[in-house]
VEXKERO-546976 format. One record per residue (C-alpha): y, x, z; residue number from 1. Coordinates in steps of 0.1 Angstrom, whole numbers, padded with zeros to 4 digits. Example, Ala and Ser with C-alpha at 12.3 -4.5 7.8 and 13.67 -1.06 7.14 Angstrom:
<recs>
REC      py      px      pz   num
REC   -0045    0123    0078     1
REC   -0011    0137    0071     2
</recs>
This chain:
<recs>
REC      py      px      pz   num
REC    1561    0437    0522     1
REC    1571    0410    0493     2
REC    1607    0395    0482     3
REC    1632    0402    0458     4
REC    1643    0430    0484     5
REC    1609    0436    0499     6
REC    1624    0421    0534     7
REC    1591    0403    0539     8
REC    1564    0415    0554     9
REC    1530    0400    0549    10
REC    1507    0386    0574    11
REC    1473    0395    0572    12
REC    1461    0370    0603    13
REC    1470    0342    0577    14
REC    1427    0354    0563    15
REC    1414    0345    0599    16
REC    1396    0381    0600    17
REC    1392    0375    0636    18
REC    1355    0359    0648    19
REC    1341    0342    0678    20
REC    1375    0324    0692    21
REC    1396    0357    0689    22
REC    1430    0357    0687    23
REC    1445    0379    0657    24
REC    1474    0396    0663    25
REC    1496    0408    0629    26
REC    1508    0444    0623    27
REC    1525    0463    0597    28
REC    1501    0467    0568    29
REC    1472    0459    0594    30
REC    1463    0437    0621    31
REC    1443    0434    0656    32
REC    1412    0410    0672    33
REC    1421    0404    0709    34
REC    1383    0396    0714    35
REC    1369    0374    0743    36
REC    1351    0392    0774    37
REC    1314    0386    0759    38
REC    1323    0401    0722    39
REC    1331    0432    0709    40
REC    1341    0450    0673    41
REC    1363    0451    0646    42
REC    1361    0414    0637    43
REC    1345    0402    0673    44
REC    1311    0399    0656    45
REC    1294    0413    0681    46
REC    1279    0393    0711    47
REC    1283    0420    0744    48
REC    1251    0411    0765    49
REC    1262    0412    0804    50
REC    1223    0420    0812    51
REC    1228    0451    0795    52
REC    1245    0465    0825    53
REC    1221    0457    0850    54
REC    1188    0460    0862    55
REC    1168    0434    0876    56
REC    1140    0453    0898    57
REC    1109    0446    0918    58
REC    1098    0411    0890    59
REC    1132    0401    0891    60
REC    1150    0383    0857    61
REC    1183    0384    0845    62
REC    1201    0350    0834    63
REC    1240    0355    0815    64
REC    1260    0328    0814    65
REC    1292    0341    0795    66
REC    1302    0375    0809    67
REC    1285    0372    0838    68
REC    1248    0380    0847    69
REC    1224    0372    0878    70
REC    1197    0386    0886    71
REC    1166    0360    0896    72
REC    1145    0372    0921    73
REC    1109    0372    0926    74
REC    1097    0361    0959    75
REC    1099    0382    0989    76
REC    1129    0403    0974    77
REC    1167    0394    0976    78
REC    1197    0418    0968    79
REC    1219    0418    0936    80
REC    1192    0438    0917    81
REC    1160    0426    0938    82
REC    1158    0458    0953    83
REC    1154    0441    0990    84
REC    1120    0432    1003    85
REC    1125    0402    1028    86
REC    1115    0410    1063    87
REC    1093    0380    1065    88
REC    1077    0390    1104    89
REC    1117    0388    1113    90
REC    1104    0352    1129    91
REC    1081    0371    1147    92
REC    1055    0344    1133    93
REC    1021    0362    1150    94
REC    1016    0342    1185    95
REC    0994    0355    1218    96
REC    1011    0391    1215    97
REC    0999    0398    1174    98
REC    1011    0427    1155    99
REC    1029    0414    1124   100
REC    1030    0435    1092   101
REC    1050    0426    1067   102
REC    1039    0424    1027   103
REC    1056    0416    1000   104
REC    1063    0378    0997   105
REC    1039    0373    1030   106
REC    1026    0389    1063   107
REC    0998    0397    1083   108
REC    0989    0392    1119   109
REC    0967    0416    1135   110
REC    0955    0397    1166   111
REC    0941    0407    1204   112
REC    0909    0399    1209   113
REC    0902    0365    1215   114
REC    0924    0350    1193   115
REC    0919    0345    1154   116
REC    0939    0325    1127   117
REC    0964    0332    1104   118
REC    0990    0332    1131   119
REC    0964    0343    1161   120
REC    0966    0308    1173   121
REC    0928    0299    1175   122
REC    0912    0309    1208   123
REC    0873    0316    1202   124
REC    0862    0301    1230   125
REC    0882    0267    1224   126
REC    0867    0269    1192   127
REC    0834    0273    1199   128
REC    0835    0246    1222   129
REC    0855    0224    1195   130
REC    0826    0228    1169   131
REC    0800    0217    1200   132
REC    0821    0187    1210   133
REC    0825    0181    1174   134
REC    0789    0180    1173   135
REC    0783    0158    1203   136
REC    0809    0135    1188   137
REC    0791    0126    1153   138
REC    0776    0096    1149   139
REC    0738    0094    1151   140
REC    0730    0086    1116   141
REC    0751    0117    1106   142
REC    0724    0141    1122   143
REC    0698    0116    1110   144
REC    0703    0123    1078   145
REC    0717    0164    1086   146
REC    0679    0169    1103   147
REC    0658    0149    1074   148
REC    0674    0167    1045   149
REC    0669    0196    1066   150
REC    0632    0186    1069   151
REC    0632    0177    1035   152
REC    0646    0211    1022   153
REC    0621    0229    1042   154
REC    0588    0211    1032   155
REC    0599    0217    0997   156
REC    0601    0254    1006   157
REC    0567    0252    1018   158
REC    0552    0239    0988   159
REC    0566    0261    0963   160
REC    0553    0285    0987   161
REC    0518    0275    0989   162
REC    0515    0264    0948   163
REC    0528    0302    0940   164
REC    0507    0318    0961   165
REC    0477    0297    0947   166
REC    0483    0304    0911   167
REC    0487    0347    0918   168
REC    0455    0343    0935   169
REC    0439    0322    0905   170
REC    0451    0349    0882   171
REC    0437    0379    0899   172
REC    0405    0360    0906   173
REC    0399    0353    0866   174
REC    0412    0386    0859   175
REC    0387    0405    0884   176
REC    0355    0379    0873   177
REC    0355    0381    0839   178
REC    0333    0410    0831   179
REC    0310    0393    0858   180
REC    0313    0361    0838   181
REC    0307    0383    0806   182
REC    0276    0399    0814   183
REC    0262    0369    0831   184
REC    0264    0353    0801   185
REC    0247    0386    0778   186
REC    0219    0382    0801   187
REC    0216    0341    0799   188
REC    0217    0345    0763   189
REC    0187    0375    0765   190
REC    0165    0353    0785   191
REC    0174    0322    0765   192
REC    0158    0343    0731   193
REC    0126    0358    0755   194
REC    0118    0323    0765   195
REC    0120    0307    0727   196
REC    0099    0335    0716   197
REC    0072    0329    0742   198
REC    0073    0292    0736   199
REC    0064    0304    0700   200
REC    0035    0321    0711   201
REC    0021    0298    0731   202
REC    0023    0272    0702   203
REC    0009    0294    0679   204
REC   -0025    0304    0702   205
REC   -0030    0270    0716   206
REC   -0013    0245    0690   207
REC   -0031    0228    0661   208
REC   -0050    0256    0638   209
REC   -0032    0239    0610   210
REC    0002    0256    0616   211
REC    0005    0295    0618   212
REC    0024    0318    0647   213
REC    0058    0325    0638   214
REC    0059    0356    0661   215
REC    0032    0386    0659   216
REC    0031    0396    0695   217
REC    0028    0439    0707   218
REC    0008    0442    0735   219
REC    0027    0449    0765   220
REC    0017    0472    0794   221
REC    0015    0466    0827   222
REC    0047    0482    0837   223
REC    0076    0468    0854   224
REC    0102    0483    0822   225
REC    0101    0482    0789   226
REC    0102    0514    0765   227
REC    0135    0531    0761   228
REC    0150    0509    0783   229
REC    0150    0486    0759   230
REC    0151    0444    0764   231
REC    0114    0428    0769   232
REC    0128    0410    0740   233
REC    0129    0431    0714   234
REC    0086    0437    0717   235
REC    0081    0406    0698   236
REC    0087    0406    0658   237
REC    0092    0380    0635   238
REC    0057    0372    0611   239
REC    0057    0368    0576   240
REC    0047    0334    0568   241
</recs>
């Protein structure tokens, strides 16, 4: 209170304590925020979320707009809280007597026999006949060129084939020769000395007196082997000139 007799009493809304739109309301020594629905607290500083209160289920979102919140669904689900799964084989979608199960956001159709598709509306024998006329029906160049790249495909096939087959066997026909080649070549080069050192001999006993034998030559027996196994070769030795 203020005035010369303390008869007025002061106002405290005249501060504007209130936030957030409120209205103040003045008391004695105090005061009072009526608050709007979506706030809360002393002052109305406080936002109240409306999605606190509820509980979207099943993928579903909340959306507020002021104090009041929805709840978006995912597909297949409905309710205030999603909690519903949509009965989507309600329209009895599965044709030709199929069993329709329902999923979530979908269904399947379990058909008789006979019948396939997603809604058991494909007979087999229709189709069978469908892909034949379909056949009969293209135009000729169309299998022209279906049967040559079909020919084409298939020579290729061939020829990779043949060329792999050819290089194994060229592998494990140098891999199983080589110690053939190796000591057909041991020999060559044995025979290839023996012969040089005969030709030597025969220059040196018939040639011109004037130039001496290069090789002194062991007498050999009349035998069909050579001591200690040893290569013909190795009878003849080098002379000293």
């Amino acid at each position: 209170y203020h005035g010369l007799y303390c008869e007025e009493e002061y106002n405290e809304c005249h501060s504007a304590p209130c936030q957030n739109g409120a209205t103040c309301r003045d008391l004695v020594n105090s005061y009072d925020c009526v608050c709007l629905p979506e706030y809360e607290g002393r002052h109305c500083e406080l936002y109240k979320d409306p999605c606190v209160n509820i509980s979207c289920q099943n993928g579903g979102t909340c959306d507020s707009e002021g104090v009041n919140a929805t709840c978006i669904c995912a597909p297949g689900f409905t309710g205030e809280e999603c909690d519903i799964n949509i009965n989507d084989c309600e329209s009895n979608p599965c044709r030709h007597g199929g069993l329709c199960i329902d999923q979530p956001n979908g269904y399947n159709c379990h058909c008789p026999r006979g019948w396939v598709g997603a809604n058991c509306e494909i007979h087999l024998q229709w189709k069978s006949g469908h892909v034949a006329e379909s056949l009969t029906n293209m135009p000729r160049h169309s299998l022209y060129i279906i049967i040559g790249a079909l020919c084409v495909a298939f020579v290729l096939m061939l020829i990779i084939l043949i060329v792999g087959i050819c290089r194994i066997s060229r592998i494990e026909y140098q891999g199983s020769s080589r110690p053939a080649y190796e000591e057909f070549y041991n020999c060559r080069s044995i025979d290839s000395d023996f012969s040089s050192a005969i030709a030597s001999i025969r220059h040196a006993r018939f040639g011109k007196k004037s130039r001496p034998a290069m090789y002194d030559a062991t007498p050999i027996a009349y035998e069909d082997y050579s001591p200690d196994d040893k290569p013909l070769v190795t009878l003849i030795k080098t002379k000293d000139l």
